[in-house]
DOKEKOL-36796 format. One line per 5 residues: number of its first residue (from 1); their letters; for each residue z, y, x of N, C-alpha, C. Coordinates in pm, whole numbers. Each point is the difference from the previous one (the first is absolute). Layout:
BEGIN
NUM) a) Z/Y/X/Z/Y/X/Z/Y/X | ... .
//
This chain:
BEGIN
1) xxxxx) -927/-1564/-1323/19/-124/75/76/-101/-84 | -24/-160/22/65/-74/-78/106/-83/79 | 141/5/-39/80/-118/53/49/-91/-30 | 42/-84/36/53/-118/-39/123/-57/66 | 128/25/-111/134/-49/95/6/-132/-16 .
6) xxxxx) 99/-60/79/27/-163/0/128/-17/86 | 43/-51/-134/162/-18/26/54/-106/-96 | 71/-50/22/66/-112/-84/122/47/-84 | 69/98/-27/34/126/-20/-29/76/-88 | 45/-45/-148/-97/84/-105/89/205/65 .
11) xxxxx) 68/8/17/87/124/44/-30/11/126 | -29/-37/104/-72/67/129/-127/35/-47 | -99/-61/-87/-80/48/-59/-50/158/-69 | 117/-95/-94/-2/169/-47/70/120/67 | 99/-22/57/-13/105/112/-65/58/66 .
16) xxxxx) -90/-104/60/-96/33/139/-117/96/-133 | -82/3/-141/-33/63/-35/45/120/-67 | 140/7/-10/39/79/-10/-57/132/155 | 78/-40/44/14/114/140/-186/24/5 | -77/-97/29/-175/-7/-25/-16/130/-103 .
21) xxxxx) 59/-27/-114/-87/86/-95/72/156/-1 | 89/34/82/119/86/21/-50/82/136 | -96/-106/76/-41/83/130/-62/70/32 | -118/18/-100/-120/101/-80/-87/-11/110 | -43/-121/30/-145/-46/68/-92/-38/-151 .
26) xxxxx) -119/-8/36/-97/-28/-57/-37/-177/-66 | 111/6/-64/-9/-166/-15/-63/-26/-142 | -117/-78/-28/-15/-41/-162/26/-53/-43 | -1/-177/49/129/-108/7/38/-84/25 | 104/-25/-63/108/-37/81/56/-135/-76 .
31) xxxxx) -43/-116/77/22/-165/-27/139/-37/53 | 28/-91/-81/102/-132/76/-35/-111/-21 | 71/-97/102/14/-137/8/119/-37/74 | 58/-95/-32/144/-101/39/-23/-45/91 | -111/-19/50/-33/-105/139/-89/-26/34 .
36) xxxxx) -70/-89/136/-80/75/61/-142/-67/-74 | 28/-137/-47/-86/-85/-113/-99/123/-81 | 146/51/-92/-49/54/-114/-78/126/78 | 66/68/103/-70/98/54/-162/19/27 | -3/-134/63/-202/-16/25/-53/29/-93 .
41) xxxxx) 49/-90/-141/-59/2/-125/-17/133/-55 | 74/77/36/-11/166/-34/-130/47/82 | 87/-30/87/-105/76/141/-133/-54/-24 | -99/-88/-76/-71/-40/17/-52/57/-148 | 44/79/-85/-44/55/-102/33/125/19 .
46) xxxxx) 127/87/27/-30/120/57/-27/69/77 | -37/-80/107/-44/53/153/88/115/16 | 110/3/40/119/124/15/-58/28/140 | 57/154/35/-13/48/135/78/-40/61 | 113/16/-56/136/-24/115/96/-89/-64 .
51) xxxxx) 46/-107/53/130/-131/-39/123/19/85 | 73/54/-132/143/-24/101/72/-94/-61 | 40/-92/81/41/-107/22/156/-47/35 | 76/-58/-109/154/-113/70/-56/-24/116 | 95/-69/106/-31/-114/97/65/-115/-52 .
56) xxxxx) 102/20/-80/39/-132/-31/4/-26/-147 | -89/-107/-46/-53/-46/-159/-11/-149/33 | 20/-44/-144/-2/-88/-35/-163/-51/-6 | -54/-136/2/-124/-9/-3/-86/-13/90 | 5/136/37/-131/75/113/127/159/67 .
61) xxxxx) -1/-33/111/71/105/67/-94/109/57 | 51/115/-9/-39/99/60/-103/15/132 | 74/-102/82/-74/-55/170/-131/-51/-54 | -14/-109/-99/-102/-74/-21/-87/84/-109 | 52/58/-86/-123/137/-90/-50/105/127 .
66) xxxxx) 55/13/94/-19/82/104/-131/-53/84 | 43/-110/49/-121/-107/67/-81/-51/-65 | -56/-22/-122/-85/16/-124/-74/76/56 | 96/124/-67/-141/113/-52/-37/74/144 | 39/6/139/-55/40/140/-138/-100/2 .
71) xxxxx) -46/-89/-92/-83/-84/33/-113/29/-86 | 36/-25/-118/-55/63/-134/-45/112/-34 | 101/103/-25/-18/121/-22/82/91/141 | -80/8/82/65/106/135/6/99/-33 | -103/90/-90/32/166/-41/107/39/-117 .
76) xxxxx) 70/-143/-52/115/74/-63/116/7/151 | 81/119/-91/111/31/104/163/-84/-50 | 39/-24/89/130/-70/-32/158/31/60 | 22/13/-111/157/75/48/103/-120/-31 | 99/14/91/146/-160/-17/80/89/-42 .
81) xxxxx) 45/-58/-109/179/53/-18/77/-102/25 | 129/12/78/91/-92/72/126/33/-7 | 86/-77/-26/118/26/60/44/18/188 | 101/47/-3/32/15/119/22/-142/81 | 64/-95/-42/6/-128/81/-132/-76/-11 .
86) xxxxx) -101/43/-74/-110/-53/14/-141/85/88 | 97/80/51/-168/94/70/-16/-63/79 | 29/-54/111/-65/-60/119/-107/-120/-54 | 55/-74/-84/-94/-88/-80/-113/57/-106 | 23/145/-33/-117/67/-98/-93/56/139 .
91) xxxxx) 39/38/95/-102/56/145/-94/-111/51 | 80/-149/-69/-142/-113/73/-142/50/-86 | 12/110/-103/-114/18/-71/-101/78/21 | 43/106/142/-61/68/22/-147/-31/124 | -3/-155/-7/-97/-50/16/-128/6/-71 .
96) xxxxx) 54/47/-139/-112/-29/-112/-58/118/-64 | 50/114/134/-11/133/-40/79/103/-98 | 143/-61/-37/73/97/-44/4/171/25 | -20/52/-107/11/132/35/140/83/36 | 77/-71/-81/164/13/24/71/-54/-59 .
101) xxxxx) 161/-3/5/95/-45/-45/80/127/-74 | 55/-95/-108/135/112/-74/97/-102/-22 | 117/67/46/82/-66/8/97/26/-126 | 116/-94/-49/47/10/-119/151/32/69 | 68/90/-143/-58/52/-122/-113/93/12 .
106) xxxxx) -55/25/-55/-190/90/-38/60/87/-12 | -49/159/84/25/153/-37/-137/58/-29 | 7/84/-113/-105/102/6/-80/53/81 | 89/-26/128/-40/92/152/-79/-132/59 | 31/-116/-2/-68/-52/50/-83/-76/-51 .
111) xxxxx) 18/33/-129/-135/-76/-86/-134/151/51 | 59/78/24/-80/145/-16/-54/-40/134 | 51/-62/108/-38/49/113/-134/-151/44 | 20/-99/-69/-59/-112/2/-131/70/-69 | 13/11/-112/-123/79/-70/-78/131/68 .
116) xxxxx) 57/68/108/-113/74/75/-42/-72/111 | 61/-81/63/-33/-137/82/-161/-15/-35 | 2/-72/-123/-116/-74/-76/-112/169/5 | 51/92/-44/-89/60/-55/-93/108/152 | 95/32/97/-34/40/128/-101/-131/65 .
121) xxxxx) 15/-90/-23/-54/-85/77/-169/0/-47 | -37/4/-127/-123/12/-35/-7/113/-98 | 12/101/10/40/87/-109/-156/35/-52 | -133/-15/49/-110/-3/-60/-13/-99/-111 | 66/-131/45/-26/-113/-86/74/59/-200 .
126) xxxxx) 128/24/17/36/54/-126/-34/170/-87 | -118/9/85/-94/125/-87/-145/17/-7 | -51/-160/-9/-158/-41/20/-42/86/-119 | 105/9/-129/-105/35/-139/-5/127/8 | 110/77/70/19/137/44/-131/59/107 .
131) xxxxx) -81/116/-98/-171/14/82/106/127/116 | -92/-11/73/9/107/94/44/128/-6 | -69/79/-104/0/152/-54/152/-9/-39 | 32/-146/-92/157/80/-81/105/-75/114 | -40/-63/117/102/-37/85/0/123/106 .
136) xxxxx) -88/63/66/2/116/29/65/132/-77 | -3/4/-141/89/115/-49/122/-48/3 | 60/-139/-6/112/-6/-38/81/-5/187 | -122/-47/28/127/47/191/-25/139/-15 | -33/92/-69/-7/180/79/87/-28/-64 .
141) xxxxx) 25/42/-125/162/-2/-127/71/-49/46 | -6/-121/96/179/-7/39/18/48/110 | -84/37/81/20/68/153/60/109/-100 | -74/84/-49/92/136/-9/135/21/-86 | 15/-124/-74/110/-16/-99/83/-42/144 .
146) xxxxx) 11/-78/81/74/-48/127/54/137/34 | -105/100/45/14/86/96/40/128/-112 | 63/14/-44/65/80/-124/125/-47/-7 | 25/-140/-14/142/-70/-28/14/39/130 | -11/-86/101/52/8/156/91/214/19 .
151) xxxxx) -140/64/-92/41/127/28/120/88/-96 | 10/-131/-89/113/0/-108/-59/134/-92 | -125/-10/-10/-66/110/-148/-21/-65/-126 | 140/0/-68/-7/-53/-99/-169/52/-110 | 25/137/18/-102/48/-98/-112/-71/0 .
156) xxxxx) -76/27/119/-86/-72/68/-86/-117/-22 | 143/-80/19/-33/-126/-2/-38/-45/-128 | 86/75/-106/-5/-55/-131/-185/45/-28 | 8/179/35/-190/12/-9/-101/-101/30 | 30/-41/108/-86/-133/45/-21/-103/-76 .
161) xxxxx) 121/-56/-24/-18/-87/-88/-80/38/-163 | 69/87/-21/-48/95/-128/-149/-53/26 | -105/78/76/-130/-31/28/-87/-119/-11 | 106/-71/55/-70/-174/-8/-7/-58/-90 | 108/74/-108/42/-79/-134/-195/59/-76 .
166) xxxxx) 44/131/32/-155/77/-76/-91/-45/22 | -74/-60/155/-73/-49/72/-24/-98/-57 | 104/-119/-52/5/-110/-82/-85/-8/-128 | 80/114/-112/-56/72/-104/-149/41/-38 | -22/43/144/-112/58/27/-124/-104/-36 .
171) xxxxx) 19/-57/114/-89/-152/-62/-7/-142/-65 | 106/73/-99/-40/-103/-139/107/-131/72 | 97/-10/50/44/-128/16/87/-99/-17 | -28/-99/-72/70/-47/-70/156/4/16 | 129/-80/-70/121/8/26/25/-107/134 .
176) xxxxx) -79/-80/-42/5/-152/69/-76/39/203 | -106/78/-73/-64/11/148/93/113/92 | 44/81/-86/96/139/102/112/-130/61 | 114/-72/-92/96/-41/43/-17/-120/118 | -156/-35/-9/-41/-76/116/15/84/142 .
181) xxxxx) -51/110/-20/-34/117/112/114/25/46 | 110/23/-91/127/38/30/52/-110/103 | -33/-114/-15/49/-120/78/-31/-1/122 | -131/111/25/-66/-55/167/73/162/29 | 5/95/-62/36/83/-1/172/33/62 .
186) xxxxx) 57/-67/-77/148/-92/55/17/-15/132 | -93/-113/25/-37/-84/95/-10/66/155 | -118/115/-64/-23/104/149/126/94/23 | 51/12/-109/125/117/26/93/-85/77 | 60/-156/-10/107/-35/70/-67/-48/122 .
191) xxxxx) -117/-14/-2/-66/-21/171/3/92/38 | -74/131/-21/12/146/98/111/44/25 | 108/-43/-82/177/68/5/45/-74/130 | -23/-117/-20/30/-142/125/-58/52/143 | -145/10/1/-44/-69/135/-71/145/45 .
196) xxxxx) 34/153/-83/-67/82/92/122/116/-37 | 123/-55/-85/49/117/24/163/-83/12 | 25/-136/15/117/-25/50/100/-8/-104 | -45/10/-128/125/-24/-133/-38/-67/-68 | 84/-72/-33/41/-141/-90/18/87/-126 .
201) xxxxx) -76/-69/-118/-7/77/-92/90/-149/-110 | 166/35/-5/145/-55/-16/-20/8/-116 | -13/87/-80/58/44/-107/-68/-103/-108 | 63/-25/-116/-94/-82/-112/-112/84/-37 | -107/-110/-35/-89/15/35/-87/14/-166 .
206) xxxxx) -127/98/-21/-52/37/-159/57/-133/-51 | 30/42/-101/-50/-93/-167/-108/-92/-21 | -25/-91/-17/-120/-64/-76/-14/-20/-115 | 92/74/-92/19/4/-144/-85/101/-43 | -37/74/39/-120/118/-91/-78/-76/-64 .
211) xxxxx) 28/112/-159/-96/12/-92/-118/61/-8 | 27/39/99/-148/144/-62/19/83/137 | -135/81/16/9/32/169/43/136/9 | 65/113/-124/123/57/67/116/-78/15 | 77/-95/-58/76/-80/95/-14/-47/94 .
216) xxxxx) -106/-66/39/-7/-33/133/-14/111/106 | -54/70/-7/10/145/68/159/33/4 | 62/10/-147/140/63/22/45/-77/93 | -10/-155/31/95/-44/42/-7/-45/118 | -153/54/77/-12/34/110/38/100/65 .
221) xxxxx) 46/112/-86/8/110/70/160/10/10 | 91/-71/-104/125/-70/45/53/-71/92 | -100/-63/33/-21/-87/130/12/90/138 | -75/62/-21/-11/148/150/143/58/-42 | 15/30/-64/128/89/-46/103/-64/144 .
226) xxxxx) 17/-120/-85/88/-105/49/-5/-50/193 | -139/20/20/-28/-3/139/29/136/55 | 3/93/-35/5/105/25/178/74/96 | 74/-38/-164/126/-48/33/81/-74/127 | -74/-99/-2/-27/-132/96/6/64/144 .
231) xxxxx) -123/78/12/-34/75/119/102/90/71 | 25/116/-130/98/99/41/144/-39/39 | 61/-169/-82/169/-13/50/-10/-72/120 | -154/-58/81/18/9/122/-102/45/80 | -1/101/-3/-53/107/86/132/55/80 .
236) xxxxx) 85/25/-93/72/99/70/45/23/172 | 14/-116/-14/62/-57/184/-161/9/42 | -90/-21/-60/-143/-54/95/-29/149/31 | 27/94/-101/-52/141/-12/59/71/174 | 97/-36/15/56/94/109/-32/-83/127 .
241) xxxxx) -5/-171/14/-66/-30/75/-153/87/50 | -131/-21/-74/-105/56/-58/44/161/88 | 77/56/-86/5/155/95/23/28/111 | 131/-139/71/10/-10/157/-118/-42/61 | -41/-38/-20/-143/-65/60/-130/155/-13 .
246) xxxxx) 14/55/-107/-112/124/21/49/111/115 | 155/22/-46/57/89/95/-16/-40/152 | 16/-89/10/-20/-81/171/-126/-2/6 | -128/-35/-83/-136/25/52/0/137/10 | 28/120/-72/-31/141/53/66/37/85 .
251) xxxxx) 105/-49/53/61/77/98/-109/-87/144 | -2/-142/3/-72/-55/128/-170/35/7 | -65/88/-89/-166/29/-29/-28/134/-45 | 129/80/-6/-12/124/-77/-154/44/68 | -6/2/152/-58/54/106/-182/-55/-117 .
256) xxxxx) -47/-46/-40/-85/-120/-50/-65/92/-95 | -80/97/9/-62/103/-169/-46/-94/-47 | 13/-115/-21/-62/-142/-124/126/-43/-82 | 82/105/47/171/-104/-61/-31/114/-140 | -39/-77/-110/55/49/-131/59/-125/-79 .
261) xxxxx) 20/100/-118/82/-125/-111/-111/-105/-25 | -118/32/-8/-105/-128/-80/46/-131/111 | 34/31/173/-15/-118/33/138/-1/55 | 109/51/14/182/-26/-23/-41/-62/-162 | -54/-6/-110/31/-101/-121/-113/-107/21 .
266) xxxxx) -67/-61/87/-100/-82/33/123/-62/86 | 21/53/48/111/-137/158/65/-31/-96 | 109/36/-100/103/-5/-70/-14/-95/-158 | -170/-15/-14/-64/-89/-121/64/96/-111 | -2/90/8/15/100/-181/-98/70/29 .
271) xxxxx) 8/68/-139/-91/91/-4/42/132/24 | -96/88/-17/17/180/66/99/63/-88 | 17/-16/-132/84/72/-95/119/-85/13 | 32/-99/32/123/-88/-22/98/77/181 | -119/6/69/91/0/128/38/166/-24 .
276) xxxxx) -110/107/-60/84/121/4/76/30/-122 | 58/-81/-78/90/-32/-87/140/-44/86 | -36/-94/74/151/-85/48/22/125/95 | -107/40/50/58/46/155/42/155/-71 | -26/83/-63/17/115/-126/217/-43/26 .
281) xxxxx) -44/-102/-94/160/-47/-67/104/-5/88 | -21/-52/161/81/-83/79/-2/129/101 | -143/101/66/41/71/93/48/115/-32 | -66/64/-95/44/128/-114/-96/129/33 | -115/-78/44/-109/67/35/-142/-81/-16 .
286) xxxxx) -91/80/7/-164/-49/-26/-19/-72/146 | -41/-121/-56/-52/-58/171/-79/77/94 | -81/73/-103/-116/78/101/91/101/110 | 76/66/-103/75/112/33/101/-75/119 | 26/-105/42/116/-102/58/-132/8/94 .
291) xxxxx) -73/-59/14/-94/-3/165/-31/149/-4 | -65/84/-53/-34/140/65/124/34/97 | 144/-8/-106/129/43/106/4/-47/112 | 52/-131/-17/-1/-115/111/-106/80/118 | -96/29/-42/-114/-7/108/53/122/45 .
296) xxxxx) 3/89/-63/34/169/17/114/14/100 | 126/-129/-34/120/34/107/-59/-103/129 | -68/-108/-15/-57/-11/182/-5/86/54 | -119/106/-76/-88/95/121/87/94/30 | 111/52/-70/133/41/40/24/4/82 .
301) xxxxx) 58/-152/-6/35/-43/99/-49/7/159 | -130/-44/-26/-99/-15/117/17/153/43 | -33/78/-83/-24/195/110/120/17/72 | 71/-73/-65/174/30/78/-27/-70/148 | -77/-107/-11/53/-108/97/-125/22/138 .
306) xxxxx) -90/58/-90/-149/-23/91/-28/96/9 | 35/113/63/-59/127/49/-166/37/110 | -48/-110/-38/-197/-2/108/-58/11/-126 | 9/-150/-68/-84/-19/-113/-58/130/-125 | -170/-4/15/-12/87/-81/67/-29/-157 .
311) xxxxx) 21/126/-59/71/-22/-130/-113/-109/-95 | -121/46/-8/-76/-33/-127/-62/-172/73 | 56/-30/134/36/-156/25/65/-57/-57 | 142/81/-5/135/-43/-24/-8/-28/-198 | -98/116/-56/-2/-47/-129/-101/-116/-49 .
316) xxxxx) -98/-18/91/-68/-144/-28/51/-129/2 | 83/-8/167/81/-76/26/88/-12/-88 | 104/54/-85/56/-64/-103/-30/12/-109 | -154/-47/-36/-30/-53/-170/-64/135/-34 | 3/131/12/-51/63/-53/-148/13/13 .
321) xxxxx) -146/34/-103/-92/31/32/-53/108/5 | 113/95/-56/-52/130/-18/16/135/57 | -5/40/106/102/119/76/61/106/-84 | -74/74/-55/17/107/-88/126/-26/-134 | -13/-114/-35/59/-67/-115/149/-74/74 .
326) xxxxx) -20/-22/86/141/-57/172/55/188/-28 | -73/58/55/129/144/29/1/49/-114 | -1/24/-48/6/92/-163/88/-122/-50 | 30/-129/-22/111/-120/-15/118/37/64 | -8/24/136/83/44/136/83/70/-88 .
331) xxxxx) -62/125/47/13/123/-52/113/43/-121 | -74/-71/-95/65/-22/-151/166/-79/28 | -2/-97/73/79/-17/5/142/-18/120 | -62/57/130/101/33/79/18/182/27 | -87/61/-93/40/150/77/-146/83/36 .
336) xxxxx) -1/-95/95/-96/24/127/-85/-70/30 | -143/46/25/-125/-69/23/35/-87/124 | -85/-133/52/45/-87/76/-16/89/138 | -88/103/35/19/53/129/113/69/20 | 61/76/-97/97/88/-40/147/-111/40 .
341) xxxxx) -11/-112/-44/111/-73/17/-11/-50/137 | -98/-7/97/6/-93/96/43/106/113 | -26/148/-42/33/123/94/147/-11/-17 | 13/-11/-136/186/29/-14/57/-58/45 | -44/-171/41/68/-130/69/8/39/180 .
346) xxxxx) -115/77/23/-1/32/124/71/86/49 | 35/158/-76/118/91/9/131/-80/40 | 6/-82/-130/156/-26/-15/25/-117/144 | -80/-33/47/-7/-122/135/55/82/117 | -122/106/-14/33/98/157/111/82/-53 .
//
C-alpha cells in the first residue's frame, strides 16, 4: 500500500514514518508533503491509498485537502492528526469521510491501531496481487501458528513457521515476493489475534530491515517469541479467572454427557491444550479427571439423598454414560459398589 503524510512539520513527519515503518503493515511507499497545495500535487502522481493529514497548515489546511479529495478521489482513505485543542475543529472533517483521528503526541499504539482501521475496513482491497491458493495457505499458517502461541507451544509454533519458510523455498520465491507475503501475512496474524481471539498484539512489531529471508524468518519468529511473552505476563490473573468460569460451568451442567473440555475451551475462546494446561496448573488435577469426580460425588450424593430412584438413573442423571464404567469408578473409589453404599446409608438411618 502507498502513503502519503502531510504535515508542515519536517519532525511530525518523520515521526509519523517512523512509527509507519516500525508497525510492520504492508506499506511500499511512503510520501510527504508540507501542505495541502503540495499534497494534491503528490496525490495526483502517486495515487497513495491512505493520507494522513495536519489539520492545521499553512497554504491549504487539512479541512480543505480533506474536502478536495471526498470529491476527487473518494477511495483514498484519510486519517487527521490533531492536537487536542483542535479536535472539535479536525471532527468538522468527518463530513468528507474521515476514517479517523490521532491525536498528538503520535504513539506506536495508535499509529498501530489507525493502520488496522484502514486495513479491516477493505482488507481484500490490500491483497488484489495476492492469488487465492497463496492467500489461502497463508490464513491456514497463521490459524495454527495463533493456535500454538495462544497454547504457548513454543516448539510448535516455531515448526510451523519452520514449514512456511520451506513452503516458500519450495517454490522458487523470490526475496522481494516472500517479504511481500510476510506483509499480508502480518496483517492476518494481528487481525485474527484482534477480532477472533481478543488480543492486542502490543509488543514491537517484525523488522523491516531483512536482508535475506532467513532473517526475515529469524525475525519473525522473534516477533512470536516476544508475543508470546506478551501473552503469558498477562494471562496470569485471566488464567484463574478462565478456571472460575470452567469450574462453575461443571459444577451448574455436570448432569449434561456433552460437558467435555473441547466445549468448556469453546465458551472460554482457548484452545483444548491451553485450558488442560491452565486448569492441570491451577486445580492439581486433569480436567477430565475434575468432572468424572465432580460427577462421581453428585451421585453420592444423590443415593444418600434419594432412596426410590433407580441407581443406573441416578448414574445417567449425573453425566455419566456408562453404567458398568459408573460402578467399577464407584467402587474404585468409595469401597463399595453404588448398591452396596446405598444399603449401608440405609442400615446406618434405621
Amino acid at each position: 500500500m502507498k502513503l502519503l503524510i502531510v504535515d508542515d512539520e519536517v519532525v511530525i513527519r518523520q515521526g509519523v514514518q517512523t512509527l509507519l515503518e516500525k508497525s510492520g503493515f504492508p506499506i511500499t511507499t511512503l510520501s510527504e508533503a508540507k501542505n495541502g497545495k503540495e499534497a494534491l500535487r503528490c496525490i495526483k502522481n502517486k495515487l497513495p491509498d491512505i493520507v494522513i493529514t495536519d489539520i492545521r497548515m499553512p497554504v491549504m489546511d487539512g479541512l480543505e485537502l480533506s474536502k478536495r479529495l471526498s470529491s476527487i478521489h473518494p477511495d483514498i482513505e484519510l486519517v487527521i492528526l490533531t492536537g487536542y485543542a483542535d479536535f472539535q475543529y479536525a471532527q468538522a472533517a468527518v463530513k468528507y469521510g474521515v476514517l479517523d483521528y490521532i491525536l498528538k503526541p503520535i504513539s506506536q499504539e495508535s499509529i498501530n491501531d489507525t493502520m488496522m482501521k484502514v486495513l479491516l475496513k477493505h482488507s481484500s482491497r490490500w491483497s488484489d496481487d495476492i492469488n487465492s491458493k497463496w492467500m489461502a495457505e497463508i490464513n491456514k499458517i497463521v490459524s495454527h501458528i495463533i493456535k500454538e502461541l495462544l497454547a504457548e507451544n513454543k516448539l510448535e509454533m516455531k515448526q510451523i513457521l519452520d514449514q512456511w519458510k520451506a513452503y516458500c523455498f519450495h517454490h522458487q520465491l523470490s526475496f522481494i515476493k516472500i517479504k511481500k507475503l510476510m506483509g499480508y501475512f502480518h496483517f492476518l496474524f494481528k487481525t485474527k489475534m484482534i477480532t477472533y481471539y481478543n488480543h492486542k498484539t502490543d509488543v514491537e512489531t517484525p523488522s523491516n530491515n531483512a536482508f535475506s529471508i532467513d532473517d526475515l524468518f529469524a525475525d519473525y519468529y522473534e516477533y512470536l517469541l516476544k508475543q508470546l511473552n506478551h501473552i503469558q505476563q498477562n494471562r496470569i490473573p485471566r488464567s484463574s479467572i478462565i478456571i472460575q468460569q470452567v469450574v462453575s460451568e461443571i459444577h451448574h451442567n455436570f448432569a449434561d454427557q456433552g460437558l467435555n473440555i473441547k466445549r468448556l475451551a469453546e465458551q472460554s475462546n482457548i484452545s483444548n491444550s491451553y485450558l488442560s494446561k491452565i486448569f492441570r496448573e491451577t486445580m492439581n488435577v486433569p480436567i477430565t479427571q475434575y468432572i468424572s469426580e465432580y460427577r462421581l460425588e453428585m451421585a453420592r450424593e444423590r443415593l444418600e439423598s434419594d432412596k426410590e430412584t433407580k441407581i443406573i438413573d441416578i448414574c445417567f442423571a449425573c453425566g455419566f454414560n456408562d453404567y458398568p464404567y459408573f460402578s467399577k469408578f464407584f467402587k474404585r473409589t468409595y469401597g463399595v459398589s453404588p448398591l452396596q453404599y446405598r444399603e449401608k446409608v440405609r442400615c446406618q438411618i434405621s
